[in-house]
Each structure stands twice: as C-alpha cells, then as structure tokens.
N, C-alpha and C positions, 0 to 999 in steps of 0.2 A: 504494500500500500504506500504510496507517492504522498505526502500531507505538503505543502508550504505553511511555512510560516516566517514570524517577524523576528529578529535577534533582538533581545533585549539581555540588561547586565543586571546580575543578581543584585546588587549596589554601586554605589560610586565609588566605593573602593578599587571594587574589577574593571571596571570602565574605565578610571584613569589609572592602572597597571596598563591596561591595554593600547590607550593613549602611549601614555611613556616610552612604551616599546619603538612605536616610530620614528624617534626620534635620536635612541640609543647606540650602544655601538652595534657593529656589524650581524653579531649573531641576536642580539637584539630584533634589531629591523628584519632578520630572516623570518625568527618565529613569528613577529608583526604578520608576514606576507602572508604562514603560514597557516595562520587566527582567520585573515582576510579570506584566504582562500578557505577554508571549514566552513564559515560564517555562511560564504553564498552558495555553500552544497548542503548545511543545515535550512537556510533559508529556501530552497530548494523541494527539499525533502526535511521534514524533521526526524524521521526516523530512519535518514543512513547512518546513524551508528551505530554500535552496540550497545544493547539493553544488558545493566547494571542488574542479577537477580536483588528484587527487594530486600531481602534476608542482609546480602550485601552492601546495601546504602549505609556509610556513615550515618552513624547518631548524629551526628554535627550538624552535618547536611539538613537531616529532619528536621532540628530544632532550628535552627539559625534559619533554613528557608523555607519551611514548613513544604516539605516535595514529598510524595510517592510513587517518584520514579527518575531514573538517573540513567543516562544515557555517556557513551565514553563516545570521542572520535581521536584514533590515532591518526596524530601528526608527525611527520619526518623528525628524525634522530634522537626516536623513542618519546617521544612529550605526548602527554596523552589533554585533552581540554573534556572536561567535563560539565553537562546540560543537564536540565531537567525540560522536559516538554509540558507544557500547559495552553490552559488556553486565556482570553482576554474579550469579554463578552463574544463574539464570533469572531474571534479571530484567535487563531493560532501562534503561541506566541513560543520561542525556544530561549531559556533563560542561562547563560551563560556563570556559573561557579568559577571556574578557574581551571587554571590550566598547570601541568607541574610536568616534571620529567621525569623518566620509569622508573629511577630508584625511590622519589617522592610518593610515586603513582603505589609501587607497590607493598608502602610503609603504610600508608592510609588505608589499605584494603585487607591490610594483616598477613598478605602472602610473602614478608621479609620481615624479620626483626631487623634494627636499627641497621 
C-alpha cells in the first residue's frame, strides 16, 4: 500500500538538528542530502520503511511523543532516521524523531550493550 504524506519534526529541537546539518562540515551536509532524500521517498510513501514490532518501541519514544508505531529508514553509512506515521485531520502526516548511527541505533533497541 502506497500512502503520501506530509514530513513534519517531532519538535524544534529535531528540526533545527536538521537545519544545522546544512550548513556543517562535509559529512554533515552529506547526511543533510541524505535526510533530504528519505524525506521525499517518506513523503512519497509513508510506509517504505521498516515497521519497528511494537513490543520494540522505546519507552521514551511512547512517553515523550505519545506514538504507536515506529517506523526505521536506513540511510547510507549505517544511520538509521526514525518516524512514526500519523495522521492530521485528513491528512497524512510522517513525524520525524531522529536520526542516529548503527552503533547509536542499536544501543537504543537493546541489540548491543554499551
């Protein structure tokens, strides 16, 4: 199933992380492109990524954005950005959490200790 929808940032915090990046050094501005380019294939589809099992959502995630469901899109040299899919009176919105790299990625999901 094909859905579009709208990118929004879970807060202003991620929004200007993401901002920042543009502007940053070199490998900065790659992940930028690399956010850029997710964004318009989320926006696209909201569900090309991979579905997070519930069981598997961060607590954090729950309380902080109040989500029931969590979607991953891996990005080039292992970074993974993580979404949750909702909606916004009829419209389809894809909410942007953050983004980390796979040793980050897989300390937060319990598949590595430190």
């Amino acid at each position: 199933m094909k859905l579009p929808s709208k990118i929004k940032f879970a807060d202003d915090k991620v929004k200007k992380a993401f901002e920042k990046l543009e502007q940053g050094r070199t490998e900065d501005t790659k992940l930028y492109e690399f956010l850029v380019r997710a964004f318009e294939d989320i926006e696209e589809n909201a569900f090309c990524g991979i579905r997070i099992p519930k069981k598997l959502i961060p607590k954090e995630y729950k309380k902080k954005y109040e989500i029931d469901n969590l979607w991953k899109y891996n990005l080039p040299n292992a970074w993974r950005l993580l979404y949750s899919v909702g909606k916004q009176e009829l419209i389809v919105i894809s909410i942007v959490l953050e983004w980390l790299d796979h040793k980050n990625y897989d300390r937060k999901f319990g598949y590595k200790k430190s």
